[in-house]
Every structure is written in C-alpha cells, then in structure tokens.
Biopython code that builds the backbone (N, CA, C, O; Angstrom):
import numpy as np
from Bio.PDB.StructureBuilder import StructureBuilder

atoms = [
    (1, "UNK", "N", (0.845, -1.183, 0.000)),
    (1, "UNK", "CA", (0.000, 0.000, 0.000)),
    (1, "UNK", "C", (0.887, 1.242, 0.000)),
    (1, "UNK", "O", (2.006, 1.270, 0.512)),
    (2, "UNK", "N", (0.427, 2.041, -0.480)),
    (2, "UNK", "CA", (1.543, 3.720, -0.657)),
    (2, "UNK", "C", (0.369, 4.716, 0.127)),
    (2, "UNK", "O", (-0.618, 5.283, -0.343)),
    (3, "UNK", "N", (0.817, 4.682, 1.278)),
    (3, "UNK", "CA", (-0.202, 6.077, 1.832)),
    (3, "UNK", "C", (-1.332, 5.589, 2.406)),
    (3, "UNK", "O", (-1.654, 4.626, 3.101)),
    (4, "UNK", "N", (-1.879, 6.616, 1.867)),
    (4, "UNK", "CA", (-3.662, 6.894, 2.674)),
    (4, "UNK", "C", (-4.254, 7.056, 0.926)),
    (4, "UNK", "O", (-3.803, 7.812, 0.065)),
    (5, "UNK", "N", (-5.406, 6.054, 0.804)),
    (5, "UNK", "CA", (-5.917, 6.383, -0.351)),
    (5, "UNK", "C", (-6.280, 7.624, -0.298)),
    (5, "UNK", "O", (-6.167, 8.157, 0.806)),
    (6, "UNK", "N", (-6.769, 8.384, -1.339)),
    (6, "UNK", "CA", (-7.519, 9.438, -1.831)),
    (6, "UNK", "C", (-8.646, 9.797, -1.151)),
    (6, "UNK", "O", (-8.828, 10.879, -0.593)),
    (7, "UNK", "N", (-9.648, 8.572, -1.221)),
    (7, "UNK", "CA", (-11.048, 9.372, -0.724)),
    (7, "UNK", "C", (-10.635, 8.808, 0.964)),
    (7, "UNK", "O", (-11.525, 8.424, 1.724)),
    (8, "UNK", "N", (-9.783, 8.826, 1.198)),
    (8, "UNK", "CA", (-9.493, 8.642, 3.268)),
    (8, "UNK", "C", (-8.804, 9.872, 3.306)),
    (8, "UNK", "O", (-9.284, 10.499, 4.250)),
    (9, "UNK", "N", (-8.018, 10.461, 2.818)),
    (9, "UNK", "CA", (-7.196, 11.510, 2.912)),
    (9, "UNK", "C", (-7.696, 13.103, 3.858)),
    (9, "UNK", "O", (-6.987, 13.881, 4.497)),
    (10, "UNK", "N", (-9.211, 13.115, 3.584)),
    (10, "UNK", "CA", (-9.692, 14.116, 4.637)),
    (10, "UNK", "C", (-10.606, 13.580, 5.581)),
    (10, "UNK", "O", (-11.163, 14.383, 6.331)),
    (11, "UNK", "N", (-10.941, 12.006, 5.712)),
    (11, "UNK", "CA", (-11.162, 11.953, 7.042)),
    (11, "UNK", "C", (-10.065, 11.209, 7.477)),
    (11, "UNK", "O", (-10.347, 10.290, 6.708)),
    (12, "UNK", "N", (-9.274, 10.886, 7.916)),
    (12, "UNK", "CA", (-8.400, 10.430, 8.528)),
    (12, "UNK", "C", (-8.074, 11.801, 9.217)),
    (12, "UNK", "O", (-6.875, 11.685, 9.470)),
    (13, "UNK", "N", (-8.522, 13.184, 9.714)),
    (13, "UNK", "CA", (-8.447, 13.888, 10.524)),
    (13, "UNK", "C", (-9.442, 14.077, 11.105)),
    (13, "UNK", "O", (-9.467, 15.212, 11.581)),
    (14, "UNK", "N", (-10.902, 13.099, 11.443)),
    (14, "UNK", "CA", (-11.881, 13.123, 11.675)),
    (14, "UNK", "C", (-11.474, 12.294, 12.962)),
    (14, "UNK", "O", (-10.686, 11.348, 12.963)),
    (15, "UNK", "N", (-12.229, 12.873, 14.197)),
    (15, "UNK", "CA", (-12.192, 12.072, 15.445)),
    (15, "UNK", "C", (-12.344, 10.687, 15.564)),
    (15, "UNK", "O", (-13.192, 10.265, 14.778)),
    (16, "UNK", "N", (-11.725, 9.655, 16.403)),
    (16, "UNK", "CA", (-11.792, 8.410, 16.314)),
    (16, "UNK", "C", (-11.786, 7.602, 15.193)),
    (16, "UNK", "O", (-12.234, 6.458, 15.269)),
    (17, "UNK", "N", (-11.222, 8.160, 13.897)),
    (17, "UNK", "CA", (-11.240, 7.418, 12.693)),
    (17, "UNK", "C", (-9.692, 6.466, 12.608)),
    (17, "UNK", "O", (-8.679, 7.166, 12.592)),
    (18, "UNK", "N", (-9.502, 5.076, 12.561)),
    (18, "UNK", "CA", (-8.598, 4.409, 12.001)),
    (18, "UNK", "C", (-9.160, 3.579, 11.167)),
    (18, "UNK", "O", (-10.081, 2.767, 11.256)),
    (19, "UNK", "N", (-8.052, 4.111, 9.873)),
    (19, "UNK", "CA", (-8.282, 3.305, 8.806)),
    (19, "UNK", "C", (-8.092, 1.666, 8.531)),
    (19, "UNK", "O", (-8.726, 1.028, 7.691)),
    (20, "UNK", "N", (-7.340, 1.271, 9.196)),
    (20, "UNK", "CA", (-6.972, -0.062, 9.571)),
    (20, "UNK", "C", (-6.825, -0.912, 10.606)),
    (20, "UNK", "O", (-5.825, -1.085, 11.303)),
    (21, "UNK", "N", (-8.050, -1.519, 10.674)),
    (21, "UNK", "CA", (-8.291, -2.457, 11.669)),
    (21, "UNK", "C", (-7.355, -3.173, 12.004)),
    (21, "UNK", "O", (-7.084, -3.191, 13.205)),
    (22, "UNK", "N", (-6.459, -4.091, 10.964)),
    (22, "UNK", "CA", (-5.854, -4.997, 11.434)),
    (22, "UNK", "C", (-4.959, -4.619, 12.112)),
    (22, "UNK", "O", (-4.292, -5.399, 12.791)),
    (23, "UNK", "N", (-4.718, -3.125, 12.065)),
    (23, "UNK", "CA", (-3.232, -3.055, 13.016)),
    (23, "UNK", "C", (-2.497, -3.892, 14.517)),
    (23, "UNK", "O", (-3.170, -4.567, 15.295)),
    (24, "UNK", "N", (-1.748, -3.767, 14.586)),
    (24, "UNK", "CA", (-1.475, -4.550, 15.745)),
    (24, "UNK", "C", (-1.109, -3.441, 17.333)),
    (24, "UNK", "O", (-0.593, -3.824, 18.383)),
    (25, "UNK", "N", (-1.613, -1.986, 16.968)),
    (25, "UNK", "CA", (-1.103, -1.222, 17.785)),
    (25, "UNK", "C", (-2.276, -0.807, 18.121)),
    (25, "UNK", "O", (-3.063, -0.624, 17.192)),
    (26, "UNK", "N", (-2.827, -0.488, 19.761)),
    (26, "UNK", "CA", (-4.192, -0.250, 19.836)),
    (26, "UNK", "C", (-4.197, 1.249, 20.009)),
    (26, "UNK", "O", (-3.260, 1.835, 20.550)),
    (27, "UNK", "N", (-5.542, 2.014, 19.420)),
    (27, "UNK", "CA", (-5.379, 3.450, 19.316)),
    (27, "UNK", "C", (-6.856, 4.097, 19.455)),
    (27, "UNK", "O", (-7.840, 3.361, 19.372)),
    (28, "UNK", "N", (-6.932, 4.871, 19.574)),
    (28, "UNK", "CA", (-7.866, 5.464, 19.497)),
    (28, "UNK", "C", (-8.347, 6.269, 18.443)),
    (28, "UNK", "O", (-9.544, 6.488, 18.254)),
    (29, "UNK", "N", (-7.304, 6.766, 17.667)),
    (29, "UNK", "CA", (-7.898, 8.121, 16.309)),
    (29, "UNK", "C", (-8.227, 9.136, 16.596)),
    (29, "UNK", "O", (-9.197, 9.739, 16.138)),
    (30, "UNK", "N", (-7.355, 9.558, 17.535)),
    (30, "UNK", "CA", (-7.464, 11.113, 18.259)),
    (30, "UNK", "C", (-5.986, 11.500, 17.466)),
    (30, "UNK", "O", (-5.647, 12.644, 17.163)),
    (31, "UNK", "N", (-5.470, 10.680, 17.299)),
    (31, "UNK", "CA", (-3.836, 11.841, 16.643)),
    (31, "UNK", "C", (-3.801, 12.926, 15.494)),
    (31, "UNK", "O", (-3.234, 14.019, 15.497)),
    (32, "UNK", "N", (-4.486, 12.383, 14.610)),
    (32, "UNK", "CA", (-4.419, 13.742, 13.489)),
    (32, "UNK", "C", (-5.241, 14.575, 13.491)),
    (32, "UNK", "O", (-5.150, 15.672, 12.941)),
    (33, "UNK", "N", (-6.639, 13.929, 14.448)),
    (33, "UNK", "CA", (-7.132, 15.213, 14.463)),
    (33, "UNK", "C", (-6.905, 16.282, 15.493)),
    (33, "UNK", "O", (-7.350, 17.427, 15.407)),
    (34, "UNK", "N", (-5.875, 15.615, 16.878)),
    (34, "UNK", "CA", (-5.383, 16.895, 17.365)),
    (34, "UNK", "C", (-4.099, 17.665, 16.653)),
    (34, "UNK", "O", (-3.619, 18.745, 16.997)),
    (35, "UNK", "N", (-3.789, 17.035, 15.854)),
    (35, "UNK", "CA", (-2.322, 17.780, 15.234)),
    (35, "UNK", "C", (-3.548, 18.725, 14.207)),
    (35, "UNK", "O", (-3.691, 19.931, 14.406)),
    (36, "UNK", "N", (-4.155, 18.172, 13.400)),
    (36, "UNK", "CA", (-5.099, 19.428, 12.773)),
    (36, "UNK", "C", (-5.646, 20.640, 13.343)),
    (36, "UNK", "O", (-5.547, 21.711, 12.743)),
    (37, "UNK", "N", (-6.216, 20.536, 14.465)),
    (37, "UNK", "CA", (-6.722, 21.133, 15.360)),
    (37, "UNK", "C", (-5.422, 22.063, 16.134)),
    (37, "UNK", "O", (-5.676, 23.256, 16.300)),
    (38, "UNK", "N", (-4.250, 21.631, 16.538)),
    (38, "UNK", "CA", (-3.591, 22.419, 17.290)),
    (38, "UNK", "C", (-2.694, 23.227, 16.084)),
    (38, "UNK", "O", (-2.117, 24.271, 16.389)),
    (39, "UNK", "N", (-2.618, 22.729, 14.807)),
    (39, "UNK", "CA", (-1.908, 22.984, 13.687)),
    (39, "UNK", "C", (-3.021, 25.051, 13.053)),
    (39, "UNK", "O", (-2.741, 26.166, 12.612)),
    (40, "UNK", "N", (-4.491, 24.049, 13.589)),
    (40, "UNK", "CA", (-5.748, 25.649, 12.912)),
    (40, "UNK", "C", (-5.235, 26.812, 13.795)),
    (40, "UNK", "O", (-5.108, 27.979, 13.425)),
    (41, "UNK", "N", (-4.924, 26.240, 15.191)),
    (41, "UNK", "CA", (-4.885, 27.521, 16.176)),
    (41, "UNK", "C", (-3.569, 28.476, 16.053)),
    (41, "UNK", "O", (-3.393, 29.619, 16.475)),
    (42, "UNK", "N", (-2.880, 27.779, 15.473)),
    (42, "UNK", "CA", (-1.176, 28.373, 14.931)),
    (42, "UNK", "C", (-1.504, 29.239, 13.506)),
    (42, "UNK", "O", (-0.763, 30.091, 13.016)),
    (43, "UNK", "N", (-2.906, 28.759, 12.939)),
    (43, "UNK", "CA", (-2.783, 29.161, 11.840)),
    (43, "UNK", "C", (-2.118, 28.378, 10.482)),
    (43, "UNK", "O", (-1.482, 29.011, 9.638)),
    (44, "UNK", "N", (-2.254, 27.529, 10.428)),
    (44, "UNK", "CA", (-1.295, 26.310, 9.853)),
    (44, "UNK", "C", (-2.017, 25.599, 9.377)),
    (44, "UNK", "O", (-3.070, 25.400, 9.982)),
    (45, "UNK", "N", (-1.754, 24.824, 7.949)),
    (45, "UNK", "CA", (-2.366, 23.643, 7.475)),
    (45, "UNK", "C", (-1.299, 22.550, 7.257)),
    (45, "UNK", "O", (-0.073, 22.455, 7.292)),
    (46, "UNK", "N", (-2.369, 21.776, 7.016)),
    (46, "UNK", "CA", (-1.840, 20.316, 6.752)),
    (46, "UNK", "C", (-2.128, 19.638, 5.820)),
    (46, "UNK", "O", (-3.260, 19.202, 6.029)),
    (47, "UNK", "N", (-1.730, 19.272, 4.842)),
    (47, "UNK", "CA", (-1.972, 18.393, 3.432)),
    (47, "UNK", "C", (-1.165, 16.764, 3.383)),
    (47, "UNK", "O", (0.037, 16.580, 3.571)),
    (48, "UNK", "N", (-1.896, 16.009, 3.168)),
    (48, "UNK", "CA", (-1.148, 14.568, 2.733)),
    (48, "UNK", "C", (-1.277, 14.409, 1.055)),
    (48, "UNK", "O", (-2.100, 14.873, 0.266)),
    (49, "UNK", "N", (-0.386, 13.758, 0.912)),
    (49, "UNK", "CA", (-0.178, 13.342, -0.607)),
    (49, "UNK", "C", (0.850, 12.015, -0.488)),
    (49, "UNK", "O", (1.391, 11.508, 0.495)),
    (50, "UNK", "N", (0.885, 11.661, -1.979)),
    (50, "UNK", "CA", (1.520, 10.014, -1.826)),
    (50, "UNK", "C", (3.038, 10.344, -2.119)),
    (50, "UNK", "O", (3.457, 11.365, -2.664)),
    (51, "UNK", "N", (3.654, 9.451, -1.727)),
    (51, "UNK", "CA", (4.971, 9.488, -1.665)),
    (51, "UNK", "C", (5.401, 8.614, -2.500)),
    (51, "UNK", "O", (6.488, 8.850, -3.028)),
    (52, "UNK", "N", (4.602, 7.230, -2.896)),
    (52, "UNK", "CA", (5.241, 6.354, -4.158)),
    (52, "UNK", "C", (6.535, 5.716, -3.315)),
    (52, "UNK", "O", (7.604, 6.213, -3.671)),
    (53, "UNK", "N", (6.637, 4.717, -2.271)),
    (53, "UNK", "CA", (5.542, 4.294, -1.730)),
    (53, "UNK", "C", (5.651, 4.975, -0.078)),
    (53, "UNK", "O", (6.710, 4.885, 0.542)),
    (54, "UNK", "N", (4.631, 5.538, 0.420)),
    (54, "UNK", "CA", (4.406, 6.042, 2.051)),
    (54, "UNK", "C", (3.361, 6.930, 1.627)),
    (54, "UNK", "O", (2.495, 6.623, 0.808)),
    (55, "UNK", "N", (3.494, 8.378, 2.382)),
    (55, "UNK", "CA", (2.879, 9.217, 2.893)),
    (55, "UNK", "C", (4.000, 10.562, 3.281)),
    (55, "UNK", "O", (4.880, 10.795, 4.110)),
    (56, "UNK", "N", (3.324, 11.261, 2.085)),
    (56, "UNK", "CA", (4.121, 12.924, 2.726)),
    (56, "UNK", "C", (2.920, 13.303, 3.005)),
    (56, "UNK", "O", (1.811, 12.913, 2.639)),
    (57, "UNK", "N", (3.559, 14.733, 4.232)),
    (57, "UNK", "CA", (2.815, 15.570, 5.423)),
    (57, "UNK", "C", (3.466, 16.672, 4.701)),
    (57, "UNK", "O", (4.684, 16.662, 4.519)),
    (58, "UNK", "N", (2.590, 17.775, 4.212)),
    (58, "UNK", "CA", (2.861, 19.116, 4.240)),
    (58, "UNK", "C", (2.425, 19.857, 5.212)),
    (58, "UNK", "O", (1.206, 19.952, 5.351)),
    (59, "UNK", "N", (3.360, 20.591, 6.159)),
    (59, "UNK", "CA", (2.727, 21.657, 7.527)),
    (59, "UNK", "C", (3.060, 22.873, 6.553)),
    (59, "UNK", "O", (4.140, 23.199, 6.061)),
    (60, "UNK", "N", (1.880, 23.404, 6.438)),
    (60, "UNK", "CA", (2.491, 25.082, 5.881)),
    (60, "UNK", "C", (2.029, 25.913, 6.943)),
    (60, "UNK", "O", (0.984, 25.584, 7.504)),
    (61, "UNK", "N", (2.864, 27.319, 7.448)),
    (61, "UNK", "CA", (2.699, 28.019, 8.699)),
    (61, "UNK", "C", (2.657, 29.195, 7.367)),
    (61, "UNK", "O", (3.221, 29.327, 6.281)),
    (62, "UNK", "N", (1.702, 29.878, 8.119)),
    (62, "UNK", "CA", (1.026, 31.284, 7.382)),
    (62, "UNK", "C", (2.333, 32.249, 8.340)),
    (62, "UNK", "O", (2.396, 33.474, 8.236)),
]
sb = StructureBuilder()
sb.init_structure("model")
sb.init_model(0)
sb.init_chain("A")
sb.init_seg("    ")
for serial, (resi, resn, name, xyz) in enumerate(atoms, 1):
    if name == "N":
        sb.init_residue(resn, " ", resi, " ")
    sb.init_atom(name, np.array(xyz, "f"), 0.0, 1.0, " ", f" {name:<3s}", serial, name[0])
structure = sb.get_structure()
C-alpha cells in the first residue's frame, strides 16, 4: 500500500477514525485530528499526498 488512499485523505483527521483495523497497535484516532486542530490555532495547514511508496505531510505556517 503507498499512503492513505484518496477518498481517506480528509477523514483520517476526523475524530476516532482508524483506517486499519488490522493493526497490531491499539489506538484510538485522536492523533491527526489533534495535530489538525492544534496545527488551525497556529494558523497552519496540513496536506497529505503520496509518496510512491508512504505518505508525505505538508505543515504550511502562514
């Protein structure tokens, strides 16, 4: 797999959302949406895109 598909890409910052069950690490799905959330109050966004194969994070600070 390379990333976060496309149509997961804006909720995967949605509260309690993990995309993958099978993981072996137990979580809740609070992480990106507090990095989104503490990222709005800075003024800051966040973009994912594919990396071929992973996941890039763009933080842009206004």
């Amino acid at each position: 797999m390379t990333g976060i598909i496309d149509e997961d890409k804006e909720r995967v910052f949605d509260r309690l959302v993990r995309l993958d069950p099978s993981r072996h690490y137990k979580g809740t799905g609070l992480g990106l949406s507090m990095v989104k959330a503490i990222l709005s109050r800075h003024k800051a966004t966040i973009s994912l895109h594919d990396n071929n194969p992973g996941l890039l994070v763009n933080i842009h600070f206004k």
